[in-house]
N, C-alpha and C positions, 0 to 999 in steps of 0.2 A: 504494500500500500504506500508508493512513494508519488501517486496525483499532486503534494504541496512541488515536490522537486522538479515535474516537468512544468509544472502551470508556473512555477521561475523562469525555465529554460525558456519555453515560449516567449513570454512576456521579455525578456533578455533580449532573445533574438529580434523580436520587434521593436527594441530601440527603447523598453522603458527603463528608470532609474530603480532600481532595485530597492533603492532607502526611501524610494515613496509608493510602496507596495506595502499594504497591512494584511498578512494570510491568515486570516480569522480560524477561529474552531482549532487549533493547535493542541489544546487541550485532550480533545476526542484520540487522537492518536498516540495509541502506547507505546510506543518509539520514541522515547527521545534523544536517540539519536539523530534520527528523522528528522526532529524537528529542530537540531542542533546544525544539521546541515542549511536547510530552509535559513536559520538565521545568518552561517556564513555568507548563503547570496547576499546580504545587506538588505532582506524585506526585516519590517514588523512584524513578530510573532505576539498573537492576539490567543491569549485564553479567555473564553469568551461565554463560559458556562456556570461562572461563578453561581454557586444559590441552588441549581439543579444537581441532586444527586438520586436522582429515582434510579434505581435500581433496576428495576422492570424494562430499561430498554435495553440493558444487556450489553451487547454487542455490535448493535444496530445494525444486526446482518453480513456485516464485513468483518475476516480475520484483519486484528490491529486496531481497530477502533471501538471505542468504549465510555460510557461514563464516567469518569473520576468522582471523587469525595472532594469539596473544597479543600481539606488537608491535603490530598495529593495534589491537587494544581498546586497548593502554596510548594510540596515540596520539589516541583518540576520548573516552577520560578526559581527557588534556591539552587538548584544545579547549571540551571540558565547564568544565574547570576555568577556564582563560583566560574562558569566557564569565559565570562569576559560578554556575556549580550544582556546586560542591566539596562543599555540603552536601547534595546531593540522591544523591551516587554510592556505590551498594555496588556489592561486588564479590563473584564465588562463583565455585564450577566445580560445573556439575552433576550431581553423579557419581549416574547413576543405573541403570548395567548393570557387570553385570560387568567388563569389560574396563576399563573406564576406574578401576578400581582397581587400586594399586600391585602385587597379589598376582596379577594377571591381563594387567601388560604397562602398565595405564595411570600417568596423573600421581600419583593420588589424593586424598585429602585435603588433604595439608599443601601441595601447587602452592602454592597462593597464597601461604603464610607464608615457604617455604622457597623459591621460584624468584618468584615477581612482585613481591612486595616489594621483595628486590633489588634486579631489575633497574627500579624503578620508580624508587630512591635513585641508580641509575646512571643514568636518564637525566633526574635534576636533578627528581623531585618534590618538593617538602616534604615535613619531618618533619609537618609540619601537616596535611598533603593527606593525608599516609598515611593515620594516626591519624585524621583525619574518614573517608574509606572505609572502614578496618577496624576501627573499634572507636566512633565517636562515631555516625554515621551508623547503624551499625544497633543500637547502642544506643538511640539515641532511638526510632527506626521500632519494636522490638521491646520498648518498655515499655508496658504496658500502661495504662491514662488512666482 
Protein backbone atom coordinates (compact mmCIF):
# COMPACT_ATOMS: atom_id res chain seq x y z
CA UNK A 1 0.00 0.00 0.00
CA UNK A 2 2.54 2.66 -1.11
CA UNK A 3 -0.76 5.02 -3.37
CA UNK A 4 0.87 8.23 -0.76
CA UNK A 5 4.47 7.59 -2.76
CA UNK A 6 3.29 7.49 -6.31
CA UNK A 7 0.42 10.28 -5.95
CA UNK A 8 4.31 12.37 -4.90
CA UNK A 9 5.86 10.83 -7.82
CA UNK A 10 3.05 12.10 -10.06
CA UNK A 11 2.51 15.29 -8.71
CA UNK A 12 6.75 15.72 -8.81
CA UNK A 13 6.76 14.86 -12.29
CA UNK A 14 4.17 17.40 -13.01
CA UNK A 15 6.19 20.21 -11.80
CA UNK A 16 4.42 20.65 -8.35
CA UNK A 17 6.50 21.96 -5.17
CA UNK A 18 6.49 19.07 -2.88
CA UNK A 19 6.57 21.48 0.57
CA UNK A 20 3.05 22.67 -0.69
CA UNK A 21 1.53 19.26 -0.99
CA UNK A 22 -0.53 18.21 2.41
CA UNK A 23 -1.04 14.02 2.12
CA UNK A 24 -3.90 13.87 4.57
CA UNK A 25 -5.18 10.50 6.33
CA UNK A 26 -1.32 9.56 7.09
CA UNK A 27 -2.41 8.21 10.03
CA UNK A 28 -4.76 5.39 8.42
CA UNK A 29 -1.43 3.61 7.31
CA UNK A 30 0.49 1.31 9.54
CA UNK A 31 3.79 1.88 7.99
CA UNK A 32 5.51 4.38 9.13
CA UNK A 33 7.93 3.96 7.23
CA UNK A 34 5.68 4.67 4.59
CA UNK A 35 4.81 7.53 5.60
CA UNK A 36 8.53 8.46 6.60
CA UNK A 37 9.37 8.32 3.06
CA UNK A 38 6.18 10.48 1.98
CA UNK A 39 7.68 13.09 4.31
CA UNK A 40 11.30 12.84 2.68
CA UNK A 41 9.59 14.20 -0.68
CA UNK A 42 9.16 17.57 1.23
CA UNK A 43 4.90 17.18 1.28
CA UNK A 44 2.98 17.73 4.74
CA UNK A 45 2.05 14.63 6.51
CA UNK A 46 -1.47 15.25 7.85
CA UNK A 47 -2.83 12.89 10.76
CA UNK A 48 -6.10 13.78 10.29
CA UNK A 49 -8.23 11.34 12.42
CA UNK A 50 -7.71 12.64 15.63
CA UNK A 51 -11.01 11.86 18.05
CA UNK A 52 -12.01 8.73 15.97
CA UNK A 53 -11.10 5.46 17.32
CA UNK A 54 -14.02 3.14 16.48
CA UNK A 55 -12.81 0.19 16.25
CA UNK A 56 -15.51 -1.44 14.08
CA UNK A 57 -13.91 -0.27 10.89
CA UNK A 58 -11.06 -2.46 11.26
CA UNK A 59 -9.06 -2.47 8.54
CA UNK A 60 -11.16 -0.63 6.10
CA UNK A 61 -10.79 -3.56 3.67
CA UNK A 62 -7.04 -2.90 2.78
CA UNK A 63 -3.98 -4.87 4.07
CA UNK A 64 -1.80 -1.63 5.95
CA UNK A 65 -4.52 0.50 6.73
CA UNK A 66 -6.30 0.88 9.83
CA UNK A 67 -7.61 2.80 12.61
CA UNK A 68 -5.25 4.11 15.20
CA UNK A 69 -6.12 5.15 19.14
CA UNK A 70 -5.24 8.93 19.52
CA UNK A 71 -2.30 7.49 21.78
CA UNK A 72 -0.91 5.90 18.80
CA UNK A 73 -1.19 8.87 16.28
CA UNK A 74 0.44 10.89 19.33
CA UNK A 75 3.17 8.08 19.34
CA UNK A 76 3.67 8.19 15.36
CA UNK A 77 4.02 12.15 15.74
CA UNK A 78 6.83 11.25 18.39
CA UNK A 79 8.88 9.16 15.86
CA UNK A 80 8.16 11.62 13.19
CA UNK A 81 9.59 14.15 15.28
CA UNK A 82 12.71 12.05 16.65
CA UNK A 83 13.30 11.55 12.83
CA UNK A 84 13.83 15.34 11.96
CA UNK A 85 9.91 16.02 10.02
CA UNK A 86 8.60 18.28 13.26
CA UNK A 87 8.16 20.65 10.59
CA UNK A 88 6.27 18.75 8.04
CA UNK A 89 3.35 17.48 10.93
CA UNK A 90 -0.26 18.94 11.05
CA UNK A 91 -2.70 17.62 12.88
CA UNK A 92 -6.85 17.77 12.54
CA UNK A 93 -9.84 15.59 13.33
CA UNK A 94 -12.06 15.02 10.48
CA UNK A 95 -15.38 15.96 11.54
CA UNK A 96 -17.37 15.38 8.62
CA UNK A 97 -20.83 13.56 9.61
CA UNK A 98 -22.87 14.09 12.18
CA UNK A 99 -22.05 12.04 14.99
CA UNK A 100 -18.72 12.92 15.30
CA UNK A 101 -19.95 16.38 16.45
CA UNK A 102 -20.18 17.30 20.08
CA UNK A 103 -24.09 17.80 19.64
CA UNK A 104 -24.45 14.36 18.29
CA UNK A 105 -22.35 12.06 20.80
CA UNK A 106 -18.82 12.89 19.02
CA UNK A 107 -15.38 14.69 20.09
CA UNK A 108 -15.92 17.62 17.89
CA UNK A 109 -14.19 20.59 17.17
CA UNK A 110 -12.12 21.75 19.95
CA UNK A 111 -10.60 17.57 20.46
CA UNK A 112 -7.47 18.74 19.52
CA UNK A 113 -7.03 22.05 21.58
CA UNK A 114 -8.87 20.88 24.50
CA UNK A 115 -7.87 16.88 24.88
CA UNK A 116 -4.58 16.33 22.43
CA UNK A 117 -2.77 19.06 23.38
CA UNK A 118 -2.75 18.17 26.65
CA UNK A 119 -2.20 15.05 26.74
CA UNK A 120 0.61 15.65 24.08
CA UNK A 121 2.48 18.26 27.11
CA UNK A 122 1.98 15.15 29.30
CA UNK A 123 3.66 12.82 27.51
CA UNK A 124 6.88 15.37 27.38
CA UNK A 125 6.22 17.01 23.80
CA UNK A 126 7.72 20.50 23.31
CA UNK A 127 6.23 23.69 23.78
CA UNK A 128 8.05 24.00 20.30
CA UNK A 129 6.74 20.69 18.74
CA UNK A 130 3.39 21.82 19.73
CA UNK A 131 3.31 25.33 18.28
CA UNK A 132 5.08 23.95 14.93
CA UNK A 133 1.84 21.39 14.56
CA UNK A 134 -0.70 23.74 15.56
CA UNK A 135 0.00 26.80 14.42
CA UNK A 136 3.52 27.27 12.45
CA UNK A 137 3.01 24.37 10.27
CA UNK A 138 -0.20 25.04 8.88
CA UNK A 139 0.55 28.59 8.85
CA UNK A 140 3.10 28.40 6.48
CA UNK A 141 1.27 25.31 4.22
CA UNK A 142 -1.98 27.79 4.23
CA UNK A 143 -0.22 31.08 3.11
CA UNK A 144 -0.65 31.70 0.01
CA UNK A 145 2.99 32.44 -2.32
Amino acid sequence: MDSPLHIMAVLIDAGADPTRVVMAHQDVFSDVNLVRKVAETGAMIEHDHFGFENTQWGGLGSPGIGIPTDIQRMQRLEQLIAWGYGDRLLVSHDICIKPWLTSHGGKGYAHVLESIAPRMRHRGFSENDINAILVDNPRRILTLK
